[in-house]
MMTF fields as JSON, N, C-alpha, C and O atoms, coordinates in Angstrom:
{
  "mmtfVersion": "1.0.0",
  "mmtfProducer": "UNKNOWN",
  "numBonds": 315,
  "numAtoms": 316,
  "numGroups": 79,
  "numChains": 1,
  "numModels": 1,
  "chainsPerModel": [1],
  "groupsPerChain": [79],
  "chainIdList": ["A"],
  "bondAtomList": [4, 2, 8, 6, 12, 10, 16, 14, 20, 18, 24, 22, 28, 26, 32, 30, 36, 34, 40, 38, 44, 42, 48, 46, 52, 50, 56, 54, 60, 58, 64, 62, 68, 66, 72, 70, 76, 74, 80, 78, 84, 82, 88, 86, 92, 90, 96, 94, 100, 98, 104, 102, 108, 106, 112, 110, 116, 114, 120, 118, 124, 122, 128, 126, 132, 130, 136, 134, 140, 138, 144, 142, 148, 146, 152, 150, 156, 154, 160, 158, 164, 162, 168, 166, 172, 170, 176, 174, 180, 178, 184, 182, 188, 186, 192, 190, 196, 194, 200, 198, 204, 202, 208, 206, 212, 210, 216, 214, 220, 218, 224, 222, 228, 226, 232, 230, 236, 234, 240, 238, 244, 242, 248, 246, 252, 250, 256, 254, 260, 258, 264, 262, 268, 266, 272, 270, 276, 274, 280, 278, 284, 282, 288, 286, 292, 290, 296, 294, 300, 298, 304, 302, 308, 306, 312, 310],
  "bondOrderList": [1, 1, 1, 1, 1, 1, 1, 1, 1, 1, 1, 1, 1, 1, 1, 1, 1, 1, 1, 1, 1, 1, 1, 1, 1, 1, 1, 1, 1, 1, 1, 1, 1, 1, 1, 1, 1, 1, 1, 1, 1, 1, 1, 1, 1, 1, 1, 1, 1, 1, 1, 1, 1, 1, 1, 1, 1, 1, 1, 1, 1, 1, 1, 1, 1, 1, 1, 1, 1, 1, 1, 1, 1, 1, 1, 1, 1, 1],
  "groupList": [{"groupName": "UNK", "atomNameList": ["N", "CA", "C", "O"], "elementList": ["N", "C", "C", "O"], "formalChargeList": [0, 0, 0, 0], "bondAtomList": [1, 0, 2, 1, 3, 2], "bondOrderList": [1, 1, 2], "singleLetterCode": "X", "chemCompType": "L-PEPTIDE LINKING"}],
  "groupTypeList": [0, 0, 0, 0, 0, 0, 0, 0, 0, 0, 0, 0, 0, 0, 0, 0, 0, 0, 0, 0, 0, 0, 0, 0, 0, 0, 0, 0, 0, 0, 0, 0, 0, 0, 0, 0, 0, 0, 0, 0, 0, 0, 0, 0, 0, 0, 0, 0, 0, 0, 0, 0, 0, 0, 0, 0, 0, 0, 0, 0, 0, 0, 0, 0, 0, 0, 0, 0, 0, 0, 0, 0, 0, 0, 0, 0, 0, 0, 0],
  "groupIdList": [1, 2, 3, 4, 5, 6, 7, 8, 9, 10, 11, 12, 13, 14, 15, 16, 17, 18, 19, 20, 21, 22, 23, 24, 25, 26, 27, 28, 29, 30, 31, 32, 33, 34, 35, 36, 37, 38, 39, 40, 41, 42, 43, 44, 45, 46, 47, 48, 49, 50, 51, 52, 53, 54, 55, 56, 57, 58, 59, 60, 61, 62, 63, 64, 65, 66, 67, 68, 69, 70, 71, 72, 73, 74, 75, 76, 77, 78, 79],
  "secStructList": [7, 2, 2, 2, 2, 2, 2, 2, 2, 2, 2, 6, 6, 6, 7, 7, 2, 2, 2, 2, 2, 2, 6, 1, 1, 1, 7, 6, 6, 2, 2, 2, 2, 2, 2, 2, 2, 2, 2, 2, 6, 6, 6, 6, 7, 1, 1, 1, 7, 7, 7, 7, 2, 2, 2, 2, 6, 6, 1, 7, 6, 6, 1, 7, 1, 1, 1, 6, 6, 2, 2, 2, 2, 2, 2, 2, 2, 2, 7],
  "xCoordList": [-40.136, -39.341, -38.103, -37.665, -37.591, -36.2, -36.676, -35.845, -37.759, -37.676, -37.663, -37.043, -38.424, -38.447, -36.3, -35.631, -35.991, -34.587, -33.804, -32.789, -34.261, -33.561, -33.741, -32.86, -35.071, -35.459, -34.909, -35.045, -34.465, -34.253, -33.128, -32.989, -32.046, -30.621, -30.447, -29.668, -31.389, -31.571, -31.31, -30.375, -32.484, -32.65, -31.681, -31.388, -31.107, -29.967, -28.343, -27.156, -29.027, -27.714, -28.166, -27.294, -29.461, -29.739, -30.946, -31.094, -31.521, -32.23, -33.274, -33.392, -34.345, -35.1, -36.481, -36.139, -38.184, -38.873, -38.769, -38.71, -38.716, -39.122, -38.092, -38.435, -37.044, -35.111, -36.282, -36.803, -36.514, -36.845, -38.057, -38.117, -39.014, -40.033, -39.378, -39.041, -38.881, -38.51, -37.228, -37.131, -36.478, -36.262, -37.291, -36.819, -38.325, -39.228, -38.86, -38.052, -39.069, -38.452, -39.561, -39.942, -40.394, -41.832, -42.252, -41.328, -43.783, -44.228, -43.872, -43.288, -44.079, -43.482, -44.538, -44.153, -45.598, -46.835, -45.792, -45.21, -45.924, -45.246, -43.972, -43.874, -43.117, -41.646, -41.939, -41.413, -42.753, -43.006, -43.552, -43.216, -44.315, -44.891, -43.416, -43.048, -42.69, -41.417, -40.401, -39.463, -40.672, -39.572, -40.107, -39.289, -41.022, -41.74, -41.103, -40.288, -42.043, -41.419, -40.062, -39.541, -39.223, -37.608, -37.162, -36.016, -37.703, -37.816, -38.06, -37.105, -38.811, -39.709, -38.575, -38.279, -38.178, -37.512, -35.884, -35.156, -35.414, -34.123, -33.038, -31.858, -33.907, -33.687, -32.725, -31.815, -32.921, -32.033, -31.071, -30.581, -30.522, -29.112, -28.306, -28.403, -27.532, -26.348, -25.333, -24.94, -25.16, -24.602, -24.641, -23.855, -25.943, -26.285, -26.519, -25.992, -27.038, -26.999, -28.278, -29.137, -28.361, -29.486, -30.6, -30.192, -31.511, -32.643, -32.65, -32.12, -32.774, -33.324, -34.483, -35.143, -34.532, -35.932, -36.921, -37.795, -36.726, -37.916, -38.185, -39.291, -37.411, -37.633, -38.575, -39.464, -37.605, -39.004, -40.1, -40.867, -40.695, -41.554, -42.457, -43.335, -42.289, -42.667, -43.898, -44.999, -43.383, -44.161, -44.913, -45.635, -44.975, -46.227, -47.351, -47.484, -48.169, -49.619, -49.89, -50.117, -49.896, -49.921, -49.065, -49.146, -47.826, -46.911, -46.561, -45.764, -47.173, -47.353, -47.452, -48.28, -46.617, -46.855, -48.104, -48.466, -48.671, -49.596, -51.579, -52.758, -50.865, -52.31, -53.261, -53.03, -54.324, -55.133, -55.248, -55.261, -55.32, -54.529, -53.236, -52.626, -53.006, -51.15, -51.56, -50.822, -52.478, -52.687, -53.29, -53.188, -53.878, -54.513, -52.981, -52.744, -52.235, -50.922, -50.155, -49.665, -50.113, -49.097, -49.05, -48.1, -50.785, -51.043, -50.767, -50.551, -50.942, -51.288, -49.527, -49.085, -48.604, -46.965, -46.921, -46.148, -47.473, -46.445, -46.677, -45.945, -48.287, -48.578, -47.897, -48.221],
  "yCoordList": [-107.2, -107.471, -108.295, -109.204, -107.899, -108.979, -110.377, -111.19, -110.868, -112.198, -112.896, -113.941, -112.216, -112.348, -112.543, -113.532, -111.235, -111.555, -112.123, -112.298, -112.808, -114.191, -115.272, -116.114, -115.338, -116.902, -116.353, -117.347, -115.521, -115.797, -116.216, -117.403, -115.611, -116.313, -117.696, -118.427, -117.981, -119.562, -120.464, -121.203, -120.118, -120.753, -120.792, -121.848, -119.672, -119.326, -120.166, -120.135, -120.787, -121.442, -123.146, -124.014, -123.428, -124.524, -124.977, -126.199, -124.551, -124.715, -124.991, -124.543, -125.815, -126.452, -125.541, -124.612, -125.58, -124.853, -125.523, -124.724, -126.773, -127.254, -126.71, -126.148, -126.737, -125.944, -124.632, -124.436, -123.905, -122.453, -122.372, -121.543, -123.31, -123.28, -123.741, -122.889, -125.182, -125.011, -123.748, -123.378, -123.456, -122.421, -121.075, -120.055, -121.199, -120.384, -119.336, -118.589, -119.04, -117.78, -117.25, -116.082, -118.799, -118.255, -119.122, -119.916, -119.907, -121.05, -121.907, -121.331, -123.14, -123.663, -123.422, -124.121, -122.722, -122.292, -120.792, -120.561, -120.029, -119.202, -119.21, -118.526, -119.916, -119.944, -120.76, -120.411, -121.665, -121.978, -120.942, -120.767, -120.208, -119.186, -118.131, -117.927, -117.573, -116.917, -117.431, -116.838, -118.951, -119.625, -119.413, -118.977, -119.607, -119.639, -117.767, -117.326, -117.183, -115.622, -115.463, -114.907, -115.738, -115.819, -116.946, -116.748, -117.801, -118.067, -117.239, -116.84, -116.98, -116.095, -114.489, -113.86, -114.138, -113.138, -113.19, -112.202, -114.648, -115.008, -114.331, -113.987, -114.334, -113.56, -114.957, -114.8, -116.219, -117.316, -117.744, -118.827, -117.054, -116.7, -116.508, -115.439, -117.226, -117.377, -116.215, -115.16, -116.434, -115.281, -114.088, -113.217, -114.199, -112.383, -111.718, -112.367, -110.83, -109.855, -110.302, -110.86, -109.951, -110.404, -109.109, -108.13, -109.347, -107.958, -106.71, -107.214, -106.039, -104.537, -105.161, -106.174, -104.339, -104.098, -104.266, -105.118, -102.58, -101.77, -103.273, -103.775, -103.878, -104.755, -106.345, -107.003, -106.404, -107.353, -107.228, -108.138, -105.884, -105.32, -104.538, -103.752, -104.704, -104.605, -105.392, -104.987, -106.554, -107.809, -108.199, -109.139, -107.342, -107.805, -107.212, -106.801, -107.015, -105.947, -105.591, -104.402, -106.459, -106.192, -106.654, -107.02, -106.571, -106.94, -108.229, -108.354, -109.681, -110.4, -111.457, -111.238, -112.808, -112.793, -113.847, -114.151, -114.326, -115.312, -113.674, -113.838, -112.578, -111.985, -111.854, -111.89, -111.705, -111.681, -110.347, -109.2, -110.728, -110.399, -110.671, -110.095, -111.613, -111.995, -112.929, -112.769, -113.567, -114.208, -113.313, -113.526, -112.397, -111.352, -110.474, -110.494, -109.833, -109.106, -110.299, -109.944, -111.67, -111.994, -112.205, -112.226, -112.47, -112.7, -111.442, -111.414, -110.462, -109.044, -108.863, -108.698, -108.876, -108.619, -109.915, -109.761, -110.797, -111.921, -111.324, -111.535, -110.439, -109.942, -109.036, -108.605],
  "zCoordList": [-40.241, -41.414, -41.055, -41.76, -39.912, -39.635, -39.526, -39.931, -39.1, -39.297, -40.69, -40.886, -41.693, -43.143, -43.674, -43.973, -43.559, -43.395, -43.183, -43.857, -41.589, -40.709, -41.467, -41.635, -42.056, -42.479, -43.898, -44.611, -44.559, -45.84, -45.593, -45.89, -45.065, -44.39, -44.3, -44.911, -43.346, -43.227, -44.529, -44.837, -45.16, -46.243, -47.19, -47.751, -47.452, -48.528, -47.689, -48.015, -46.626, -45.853, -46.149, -46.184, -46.327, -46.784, -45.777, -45.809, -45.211, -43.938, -44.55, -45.691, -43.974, -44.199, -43.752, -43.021, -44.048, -43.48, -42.315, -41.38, -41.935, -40.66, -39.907, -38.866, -40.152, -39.282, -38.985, -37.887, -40.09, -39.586, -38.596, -37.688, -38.859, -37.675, -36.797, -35.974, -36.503, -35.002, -34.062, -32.892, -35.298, -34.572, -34.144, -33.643, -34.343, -33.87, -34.806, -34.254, -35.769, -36.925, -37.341, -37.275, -38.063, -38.598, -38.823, -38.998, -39.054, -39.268, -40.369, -41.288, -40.504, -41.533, -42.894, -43.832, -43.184, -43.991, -44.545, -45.604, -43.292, -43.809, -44.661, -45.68, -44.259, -44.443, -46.302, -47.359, -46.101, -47.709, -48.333, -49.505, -47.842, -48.959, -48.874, -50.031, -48.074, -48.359, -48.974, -49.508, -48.862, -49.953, -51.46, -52.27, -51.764, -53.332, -53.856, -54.666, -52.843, -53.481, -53.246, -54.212, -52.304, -52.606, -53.853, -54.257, -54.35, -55.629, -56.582, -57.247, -56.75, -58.033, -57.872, -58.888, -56.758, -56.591, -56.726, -56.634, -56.984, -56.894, -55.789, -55.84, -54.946, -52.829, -52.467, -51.653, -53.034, -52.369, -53.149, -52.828, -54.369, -54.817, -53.893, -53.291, -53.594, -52.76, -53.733, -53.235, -54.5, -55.297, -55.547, -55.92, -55.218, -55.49, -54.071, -53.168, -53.754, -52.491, -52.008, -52.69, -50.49, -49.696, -50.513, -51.139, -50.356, -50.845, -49.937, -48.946, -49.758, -49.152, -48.383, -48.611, -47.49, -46.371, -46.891, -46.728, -48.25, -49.232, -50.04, -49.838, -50.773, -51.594, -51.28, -51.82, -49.92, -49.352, -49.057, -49.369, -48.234, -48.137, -49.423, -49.066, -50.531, -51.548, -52.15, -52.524, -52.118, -52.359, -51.788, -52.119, -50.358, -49.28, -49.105, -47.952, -49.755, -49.961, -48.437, -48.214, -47.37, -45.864, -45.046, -43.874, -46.146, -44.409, -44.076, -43.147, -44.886, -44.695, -45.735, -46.619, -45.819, -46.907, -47.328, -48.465, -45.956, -45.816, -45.903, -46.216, -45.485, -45.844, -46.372, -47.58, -46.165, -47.905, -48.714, -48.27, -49.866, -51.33, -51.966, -52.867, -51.314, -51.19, -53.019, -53.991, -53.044, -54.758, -55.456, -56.664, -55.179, -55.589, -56.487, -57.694, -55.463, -55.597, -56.619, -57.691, -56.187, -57.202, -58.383, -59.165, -58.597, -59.822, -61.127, -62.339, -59.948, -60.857, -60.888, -62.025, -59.883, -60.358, -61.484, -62.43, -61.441, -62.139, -64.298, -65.265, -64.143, -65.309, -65.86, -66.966]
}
């Protein structure tokens, strides 16, 4: 979960997926699919509070947000 955290940081600092892959954080596949749900989750509000552990880990049917059922899960939260 801390890397999810790290790279949301990043991002909410302006960081790019490619900044977060080469810093070795998380791939740049990944880091777009954590950017879309820190979208949809408004997680990259600079304004508002970083999310909870529980809260990120919420959204991840396995932990992951590249896993499968990850369109499965979003389709069914976005309903």
């Amino acid at each position: 979960m801390f890397q999810y955290r790290q790279a949301l940081v990043r991002m909410r600092q302006g960081d790019s997926d490619r900044q977060i892959a080469d810093a070795r954080i998380m791939g740049r596949r990944t880091a777009a699919r954590l950017r879309e749900l820190g979208t949809e989750h408004r997680w990259l509000d600079v304004a508002g509070p970083m999310p909870a552990h529980e809260a990120i880990a919420a959204v991840f049917p396995d932990g992951h947000p590249n896993a499968p059922g990850y369109g499965h899960f979003k389709l069914l939260h976005l309903n």
